[in-house]
C-alpha positions in Angstrom: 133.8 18.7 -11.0 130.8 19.0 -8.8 127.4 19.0 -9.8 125.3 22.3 -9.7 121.9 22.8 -9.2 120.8 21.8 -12.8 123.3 18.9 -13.6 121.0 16.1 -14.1 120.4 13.4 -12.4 120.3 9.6 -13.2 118.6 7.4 -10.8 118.4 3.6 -12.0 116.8 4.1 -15.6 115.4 7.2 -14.9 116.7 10.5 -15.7 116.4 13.8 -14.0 116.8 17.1 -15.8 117.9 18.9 -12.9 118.3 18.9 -8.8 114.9 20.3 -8.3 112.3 18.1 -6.9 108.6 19.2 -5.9 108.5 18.6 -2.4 104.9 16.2 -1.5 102.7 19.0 -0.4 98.7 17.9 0.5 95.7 19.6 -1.0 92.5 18.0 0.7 90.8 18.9 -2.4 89.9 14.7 -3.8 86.6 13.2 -2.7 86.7 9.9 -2.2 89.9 9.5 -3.0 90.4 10.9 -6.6 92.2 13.0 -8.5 90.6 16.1 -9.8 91.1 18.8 -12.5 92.7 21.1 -9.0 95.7 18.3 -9.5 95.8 18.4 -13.0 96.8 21.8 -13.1 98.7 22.5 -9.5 101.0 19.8 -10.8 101.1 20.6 -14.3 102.2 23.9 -13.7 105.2 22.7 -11.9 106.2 20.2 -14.6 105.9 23.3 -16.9 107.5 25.9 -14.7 110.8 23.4 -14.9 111.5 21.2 -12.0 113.1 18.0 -12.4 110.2 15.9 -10.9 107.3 16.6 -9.1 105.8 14.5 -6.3 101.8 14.2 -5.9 101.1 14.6 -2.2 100.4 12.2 0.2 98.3 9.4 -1.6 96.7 6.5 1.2 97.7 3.5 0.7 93.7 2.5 2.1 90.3 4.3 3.2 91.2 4.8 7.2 94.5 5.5 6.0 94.0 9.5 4.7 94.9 12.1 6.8 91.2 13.7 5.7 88.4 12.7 4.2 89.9 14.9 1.2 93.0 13.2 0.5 94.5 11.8 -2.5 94.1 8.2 -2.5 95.6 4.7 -4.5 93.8 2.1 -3.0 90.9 1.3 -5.5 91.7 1.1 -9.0 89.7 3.7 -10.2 91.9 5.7 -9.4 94.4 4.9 -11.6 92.9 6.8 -15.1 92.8 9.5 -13.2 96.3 9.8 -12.0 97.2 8.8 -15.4 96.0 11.4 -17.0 98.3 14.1 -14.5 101.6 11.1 -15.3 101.3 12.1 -19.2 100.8 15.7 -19.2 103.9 16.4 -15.9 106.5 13.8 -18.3 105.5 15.8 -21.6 106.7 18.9 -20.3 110.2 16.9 -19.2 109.4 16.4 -15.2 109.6 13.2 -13.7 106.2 11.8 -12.3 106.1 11.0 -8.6 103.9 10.2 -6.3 104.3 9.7 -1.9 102.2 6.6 -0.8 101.4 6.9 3.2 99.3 5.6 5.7 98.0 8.4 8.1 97.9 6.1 11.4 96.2 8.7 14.4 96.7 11.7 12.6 94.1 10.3 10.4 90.4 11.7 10.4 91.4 15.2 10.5 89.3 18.0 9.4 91.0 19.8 6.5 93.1 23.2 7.7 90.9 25.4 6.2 87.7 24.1 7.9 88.9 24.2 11.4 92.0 22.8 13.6 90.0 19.8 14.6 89.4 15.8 13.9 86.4 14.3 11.7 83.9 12.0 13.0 81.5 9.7 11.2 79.1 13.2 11.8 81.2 15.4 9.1 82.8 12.9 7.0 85.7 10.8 9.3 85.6 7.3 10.3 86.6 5.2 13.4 88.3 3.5 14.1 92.0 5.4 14.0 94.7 2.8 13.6 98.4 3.2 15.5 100.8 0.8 16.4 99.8 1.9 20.4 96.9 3.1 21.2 98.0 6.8 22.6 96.6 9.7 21.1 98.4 12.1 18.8 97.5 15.2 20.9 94.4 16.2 23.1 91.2 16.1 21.9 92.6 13.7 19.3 90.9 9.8 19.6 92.6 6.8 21.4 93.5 4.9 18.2 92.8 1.4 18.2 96.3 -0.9 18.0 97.2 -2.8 15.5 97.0 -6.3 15.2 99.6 -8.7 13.4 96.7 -9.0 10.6 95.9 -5.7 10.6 100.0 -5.1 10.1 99.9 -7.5 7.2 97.4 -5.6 5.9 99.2 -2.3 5.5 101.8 -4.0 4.0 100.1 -5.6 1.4 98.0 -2.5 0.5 101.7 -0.3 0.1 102.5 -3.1 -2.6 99.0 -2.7 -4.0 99.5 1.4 -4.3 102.8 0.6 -5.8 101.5 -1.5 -8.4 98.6 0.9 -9.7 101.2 3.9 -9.0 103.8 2.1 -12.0 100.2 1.3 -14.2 99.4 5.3 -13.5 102.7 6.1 -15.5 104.5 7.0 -12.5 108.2 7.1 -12.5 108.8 7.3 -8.9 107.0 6.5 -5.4 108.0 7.8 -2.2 106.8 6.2 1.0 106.1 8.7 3.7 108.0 7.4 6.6 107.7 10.7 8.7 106.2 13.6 9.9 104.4 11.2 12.7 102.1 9.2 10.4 101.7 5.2 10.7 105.1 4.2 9.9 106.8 7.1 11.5 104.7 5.7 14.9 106.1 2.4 14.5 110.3 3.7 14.4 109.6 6.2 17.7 109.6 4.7 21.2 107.2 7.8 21.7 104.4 6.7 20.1 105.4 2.7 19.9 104.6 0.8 22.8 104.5 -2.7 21.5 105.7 -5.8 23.1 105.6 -8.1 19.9 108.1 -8.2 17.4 107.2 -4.6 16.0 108.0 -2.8 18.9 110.8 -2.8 21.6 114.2 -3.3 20.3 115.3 -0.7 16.8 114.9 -4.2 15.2 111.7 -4.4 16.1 110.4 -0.6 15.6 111.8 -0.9 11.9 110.5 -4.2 10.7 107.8 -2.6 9.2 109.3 -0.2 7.3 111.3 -3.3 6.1 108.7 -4.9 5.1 106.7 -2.1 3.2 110.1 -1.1 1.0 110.3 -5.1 0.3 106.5 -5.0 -0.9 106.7 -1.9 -2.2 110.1 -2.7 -4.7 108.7 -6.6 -5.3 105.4 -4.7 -6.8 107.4 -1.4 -8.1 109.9 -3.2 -10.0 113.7 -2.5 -10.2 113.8 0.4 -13.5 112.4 2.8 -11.2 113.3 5.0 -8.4 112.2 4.8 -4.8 112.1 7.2 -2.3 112.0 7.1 1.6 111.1 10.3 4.0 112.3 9.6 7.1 112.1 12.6 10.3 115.5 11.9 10.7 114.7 13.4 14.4 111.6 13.4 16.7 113.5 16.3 18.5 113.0 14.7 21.6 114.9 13.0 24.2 113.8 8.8 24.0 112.6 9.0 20.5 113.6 8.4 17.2 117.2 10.0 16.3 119.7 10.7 13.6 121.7 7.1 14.5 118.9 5.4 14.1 117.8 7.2 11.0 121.2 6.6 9.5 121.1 2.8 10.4 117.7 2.9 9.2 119.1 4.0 5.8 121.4 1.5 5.7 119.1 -1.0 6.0 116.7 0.6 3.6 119.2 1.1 0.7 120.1 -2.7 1.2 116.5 -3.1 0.3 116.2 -1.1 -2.5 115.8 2.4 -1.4 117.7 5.1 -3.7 117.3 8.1 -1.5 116.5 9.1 1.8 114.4 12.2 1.9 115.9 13.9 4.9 112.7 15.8 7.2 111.9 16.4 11.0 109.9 16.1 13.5 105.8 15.9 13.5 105.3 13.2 15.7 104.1 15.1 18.6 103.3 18.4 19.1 105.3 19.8 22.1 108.5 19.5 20.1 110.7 22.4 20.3 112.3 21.8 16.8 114.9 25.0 15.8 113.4 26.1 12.6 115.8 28.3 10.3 116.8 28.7 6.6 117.6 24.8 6.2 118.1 23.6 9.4 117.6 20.1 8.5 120.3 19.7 5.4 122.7 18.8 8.0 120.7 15.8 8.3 120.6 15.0 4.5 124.8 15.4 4.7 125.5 13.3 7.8 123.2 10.5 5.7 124.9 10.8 2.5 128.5 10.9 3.8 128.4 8.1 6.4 125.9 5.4 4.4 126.1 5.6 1.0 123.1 6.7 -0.2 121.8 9.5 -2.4 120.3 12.3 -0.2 117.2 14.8 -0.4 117.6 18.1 1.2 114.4 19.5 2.3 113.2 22.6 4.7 113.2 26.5 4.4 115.2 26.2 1.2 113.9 29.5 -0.5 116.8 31.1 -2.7 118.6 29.6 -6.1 121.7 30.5 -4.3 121.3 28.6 -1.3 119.8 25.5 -3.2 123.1 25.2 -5.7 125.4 25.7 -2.8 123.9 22.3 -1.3 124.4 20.4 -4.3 127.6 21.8 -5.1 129.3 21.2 -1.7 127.8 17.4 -1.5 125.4 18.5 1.1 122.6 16.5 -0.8 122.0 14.7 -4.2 118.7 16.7 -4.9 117.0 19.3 -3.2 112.9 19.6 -2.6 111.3 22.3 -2.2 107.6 23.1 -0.9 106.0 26.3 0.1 108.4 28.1 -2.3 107.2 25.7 -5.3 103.4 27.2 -3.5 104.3 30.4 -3.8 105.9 30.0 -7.7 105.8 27.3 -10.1 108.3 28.8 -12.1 110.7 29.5 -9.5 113.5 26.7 -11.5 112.7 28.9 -14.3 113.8 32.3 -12.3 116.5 30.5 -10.6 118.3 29.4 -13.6 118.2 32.6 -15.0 119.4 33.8 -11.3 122.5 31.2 -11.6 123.1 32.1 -15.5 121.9 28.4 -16.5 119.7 27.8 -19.5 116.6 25.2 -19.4 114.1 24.5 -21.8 110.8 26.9 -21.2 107.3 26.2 -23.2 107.2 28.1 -26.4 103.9 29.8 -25.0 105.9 31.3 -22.7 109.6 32.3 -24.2 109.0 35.7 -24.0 108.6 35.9 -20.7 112.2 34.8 -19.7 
């Protein structure tokens, strides 16, 4: 018998109450780095309102690596009590703690979107230099990051590890690395924005090593109880860069290595794209990964209706299914959507008359 949207899920020693995972959504509201009450309750709310683990956004692995000079960050540890405190309350209400680790690369320094469509300079909080594994800009008006060197490589490496080891002290059950959307390790896998001669860019070999190497530092610090999530764009959506072969070959590689699931995006690593938006238009990606490597699967991407998220579970499409600007819009959509499917879940006393 298939599963349905809320037939749990058991991922190495960690269970999942249901299918329904808060997608890693940022909200450039930490300075330097930390969490604040804003997180405590944005992601307690979630927890509450019944999905079966919830994600903490984008977290830099170091300083230069945050997408603003808001962002969530793991690389002191300070930051750890913090986080700790959001771990305990999201796993007593029965959600799975996670968090998504990432390094920026030239889409870091950014203003946040509320204060302006623009990049920070040392004048209004930012920092240079911008690190990329080339140095070609992200779009105009954007700075000429500086390229990476092989110590500067090591580096970001060894700092993943580091988040990964104050992420499990944190009381997180799962991590994440952010492998897309056109951030540092997304710049390495494209030929578009990876220009290397070395042994990181060039050959697919090449342009993946260092996604190797951060899921191998991130599992040896992690452990082996515990999930581990990658986000890959499974497609650039442009002719010469990254594609859905290499992603699948990529997955491959990765579940070798220790990866549980592939978290199946698009796009985001430049900005002429012409991607085809539409209600799910990228859980294609999440089947085609699933069916033809062997690994568990994340559908993620205009997924908006109870109806539409069971029918990808039930027909194989994907093992779980994450969900963002509808988990913005409602915390409590599991909640609505089990009643929707005729499923019962557990709901807070405080609130079992409202159901």
């Amino acid at each position: 018998m298939s599963a349905n949207l809320f037939t749990p899920l058991q991922i190495r020693k960690v269970s999942f109450r249901n299918r329904i995972v808060v997608s890693p959504m940022c909200q450039y509201s930490s300075e330097n780095g930390f969490a604040e009450d804003w997180h405590l309750v944005h992601y307690g709310s979630r927890a509450i309102g019944g999905a079966g683990a919830v994600i903490m956004e984008a977290s830099a692995v170091s300083p230069e690596g945050r997408i603003s000079p808001n962002d969530l960050g793991i690389y002191l540890d300070e930051h750890v009590e913090p986080l700790r405190r959001i771990t305990r309350f999201v796993e007593s209400h029965g959600a799975v703690p996670g968090i998504q680790i990432a390094h920026a690369g030239r889409k870091a320094s950014c203003q946040r979107p509320w204060d302006g469509d623009s990049t920070a300079d040392e004048t209004n909080g930012g920092w240079r230099p911008i690190l990329a594994p080339s140095p070609i800009s992200f779009n105009t008006g954007y700075p000429v990051p500086e390229e990476l060197d092989a110590s500067g490589i090591q580096r970001i490496i060894a700092s993943f590890g580091q988040s990964a080891k104050r992420a499990k002290d944190a009381g997180f059950k799962l991590i994440e690395i952010h492998a897309a959307h056109g951030y540092l390790l997304h710049e390495f896998l494209s030929p578009l924005s990876n220009k290397r001669k070395d042994e990181y860019g060039g050959s697919f070999e090449n342009r993946t090593r260092i996604v190797s190497e951060v899921i191998s530092s991130v599992r040896n610090n992690w452990g082996e109880e515990y999930p581990l999530f990658l986000r890959l764009s499974v497609t650039d959506w442009m002719d010469g860069g990254w594609d859905l072969e290499q992603s699948k070959e990529l997955a491959r590689i990765a579940k070798s290595l220790g990866v549980d699931l592939i978290d199946c995006s698009s796009g985001a690593l430049v900005p002429n794209a012409m991607i085809p938006a539409g209600t799910g238009f990228q859980t294609v990606f999440a089947q085609e990964i699933r069916s033809e490597c062997g690994i568990k699967t994340g559908a993620v991407g205009l997924i908006t209706s109870p109806e539409q998220a069971d029918h990808i579970i039930r027909t194989e499409q994907a093992d779980a299914v994450l969900l963002a600007r509808q988990m913005l819009r409602d915390p409590y959509w599991p909640q609505k959507a089990a009643k929707k499917l005729r499923q019962t879940i557990p709901t807070p006393v405080q609130y079992s008359r409202a159901w």
